[in-house]
N, C-alpha and C positions, 0 to 999 in steps of 0.2 A: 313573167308579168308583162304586160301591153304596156305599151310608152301612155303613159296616165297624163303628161304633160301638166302646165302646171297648176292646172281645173281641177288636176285629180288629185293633189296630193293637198293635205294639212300641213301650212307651215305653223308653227307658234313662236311669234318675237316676244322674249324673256324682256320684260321692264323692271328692271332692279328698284322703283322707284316706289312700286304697288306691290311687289311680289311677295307673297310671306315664307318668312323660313322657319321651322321651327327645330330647336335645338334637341339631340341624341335619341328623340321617336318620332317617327310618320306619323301623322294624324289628319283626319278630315280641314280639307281648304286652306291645305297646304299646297304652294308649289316645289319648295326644296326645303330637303332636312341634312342638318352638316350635325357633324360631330367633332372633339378632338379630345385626344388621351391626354397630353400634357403639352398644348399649346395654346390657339387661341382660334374659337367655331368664328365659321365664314358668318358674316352682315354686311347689312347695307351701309355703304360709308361714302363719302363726294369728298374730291383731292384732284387741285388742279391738275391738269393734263392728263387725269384720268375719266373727269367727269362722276358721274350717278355708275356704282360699280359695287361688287362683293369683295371684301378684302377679308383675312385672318392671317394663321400664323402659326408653324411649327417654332418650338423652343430650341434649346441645343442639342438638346437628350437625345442620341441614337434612338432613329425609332419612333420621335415622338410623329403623331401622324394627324392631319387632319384632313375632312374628308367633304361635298359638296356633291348630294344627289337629289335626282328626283325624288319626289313625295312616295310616288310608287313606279312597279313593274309595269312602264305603259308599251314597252314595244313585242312584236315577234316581226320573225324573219318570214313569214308565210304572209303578215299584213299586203308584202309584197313590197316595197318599199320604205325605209326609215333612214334616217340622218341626226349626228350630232354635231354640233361645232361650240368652240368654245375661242375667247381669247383670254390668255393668258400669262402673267404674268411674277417675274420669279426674283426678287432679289440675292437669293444665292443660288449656283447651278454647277457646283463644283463638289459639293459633300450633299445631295439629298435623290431622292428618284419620285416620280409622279406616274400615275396611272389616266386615261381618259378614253372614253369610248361608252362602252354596253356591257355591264355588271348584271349577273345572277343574284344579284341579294343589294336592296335599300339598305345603306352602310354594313359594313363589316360587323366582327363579332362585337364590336364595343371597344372600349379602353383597350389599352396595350395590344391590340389588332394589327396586324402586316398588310401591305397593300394587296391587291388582288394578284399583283403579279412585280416579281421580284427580279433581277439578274445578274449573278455573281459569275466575275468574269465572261464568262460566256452559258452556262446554264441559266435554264431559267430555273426559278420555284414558284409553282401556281399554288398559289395559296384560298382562289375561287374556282368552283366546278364549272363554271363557264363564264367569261371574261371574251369581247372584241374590241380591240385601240391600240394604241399607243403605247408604250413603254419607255420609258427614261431613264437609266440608273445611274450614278456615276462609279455603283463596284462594276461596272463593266468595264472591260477592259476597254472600248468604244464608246466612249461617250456621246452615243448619237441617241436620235430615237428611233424605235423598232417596230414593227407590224408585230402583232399577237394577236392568237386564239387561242382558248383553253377550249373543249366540247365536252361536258360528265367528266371533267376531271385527266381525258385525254388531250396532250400538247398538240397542236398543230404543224411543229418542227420541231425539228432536232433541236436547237441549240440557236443563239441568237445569233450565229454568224451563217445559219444554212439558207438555200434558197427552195422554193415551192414554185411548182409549175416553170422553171430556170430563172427564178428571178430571187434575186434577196431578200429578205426581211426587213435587215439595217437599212436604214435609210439616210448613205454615207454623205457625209456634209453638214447633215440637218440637224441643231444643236439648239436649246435656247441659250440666248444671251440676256445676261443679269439685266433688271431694269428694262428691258423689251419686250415690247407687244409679239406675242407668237399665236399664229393663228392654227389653229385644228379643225378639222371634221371629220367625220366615219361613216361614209353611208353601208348599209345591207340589204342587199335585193334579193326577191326568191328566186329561187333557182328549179322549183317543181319539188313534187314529192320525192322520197328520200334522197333530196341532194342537201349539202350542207347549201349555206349562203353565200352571195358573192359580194365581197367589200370593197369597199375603196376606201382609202387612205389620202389624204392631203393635207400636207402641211406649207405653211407660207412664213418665213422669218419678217424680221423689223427692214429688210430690206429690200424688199419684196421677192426673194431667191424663195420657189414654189417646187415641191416635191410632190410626185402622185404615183402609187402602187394598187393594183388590183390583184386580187385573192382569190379563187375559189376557195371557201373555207371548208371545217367540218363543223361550223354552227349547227344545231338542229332549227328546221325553220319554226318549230313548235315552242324553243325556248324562251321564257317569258325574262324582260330586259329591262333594269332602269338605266337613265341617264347617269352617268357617273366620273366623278375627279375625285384625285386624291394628292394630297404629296405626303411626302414622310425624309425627315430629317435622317444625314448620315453622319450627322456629330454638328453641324452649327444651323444657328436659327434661320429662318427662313419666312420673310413677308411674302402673301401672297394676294394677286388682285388678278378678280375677273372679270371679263367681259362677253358682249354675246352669246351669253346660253344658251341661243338658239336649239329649235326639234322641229323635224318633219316628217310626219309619214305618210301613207297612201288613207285616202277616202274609201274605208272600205264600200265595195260593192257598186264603184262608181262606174 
């Protein structure tokens, strides 16, 4: 892809104020659809020091999960450009794991559903045939966050502790903290015909300590992607508040 700069890409600022969600199906003139099995679907809610924001809620239930995607599958890797970012925020971070980035499917199966991607001790379990972001879990023995790709159901590493191209996965340090703003994003750039995509990862804590890893993945660039967060409880409840939905992708054909 040609440096598009910033003429050529689409950005869209998410305003929580006007934005409509509509609860466990996709539907026309929506811009996000949340779900949750047995806790509480993301809305709009205003709390000071948080401002005009999405807040919901897993319960204590192992498992219970709830989730915060786009309306539909608006990206591919071949657009030539896309971006996600979110901020985020977690009242417990010790019993629950979260997903965020570029999902294959507008929410999961429904009720009693697993996140897109899992990590016990150090495997992963992809639970989506194609998933690019973030991972969080606290069964890991690391409780950091992790670069992922799932590609058709193929892993993109070993194991959460491997590195690709000599670089890590774990992204050692990088943790949320209860009660703090954590910032994300995941861009995917093409890489030409049959190459997977090339990602970036960044994350930036409540203090402004900023991590960043690049990927040649095996995304297919042809993979069609919503925006997507999840959390899922690992035995106790969990408030959840967002901010910056933010998307960006290229203007095609510019």
């Amino acid at each position: 892809m040609a440096n598009m700069g910033s003429q050529g890409i689409l950005k869209h600022i998410d305003d929580p104020s006007i934005s409509v969600i509509a609860t466990d199906t996709a539907a026309a003139g929506n811009a996000w659809v949340t779900t949750t099995d047995s806790g509480t679907a993301m809305a709009r809610a205003v709390a000071a020091g948080k401002g005009v924001h999405y807040a919901g809620a897993t319960n204590n239930s192992s498992g219970s999960m709830t989730e915060f995607v786009s309306n539909n599958k608006i990206f591919t890797g071949q657009e030539g450009h896309s971006a996600v970012e979110i901020l985020v925020q977690l009242t417990e971070v010790d019993s629950m794991a979260f997903n965020f980035g570029f999902n294959d499917e507008v929410l999961e199966t429904g009720g009693s559903s697993s996140l897109p991607v899992e990590i016990g001790t150090a495997a992963w379990t992809a639970n989506s045939a194609s998933f690019l972001g973030f991972v969080y879990d606290t069964d890991a023995t690391n409780k950091e966050l992790h670069c992922f790709w799932v590609d058709d159901s193929t892993v993109g590493m070993a194991n959460a502790n491997s590195s690709v191209g000599g670089q890590p996965v774990r992204m050692k340090g990088m943790a949320p903290t209860a009660s703090k703003w954590l910032y994300l994003k995941v861009e995917m750039q093409d890489r030409g015909s049959g190459k997977g995509v090339r990602a970036t990862f960044l994350a930036v804590d409540h203090l402004g300590r900023s991590m960043e890893k690049v990927f040649d993945t095996s995304i297919d660039r042809d993979c069609q992607m919503c925006y997507y967060f999840a959390c899922e409880s690992r035995g106790s409840a969990n408030s959840i508040y967002l901010r910056q939905c933010n998307w960006e992708q290229t203007i095609a054909n510019m």
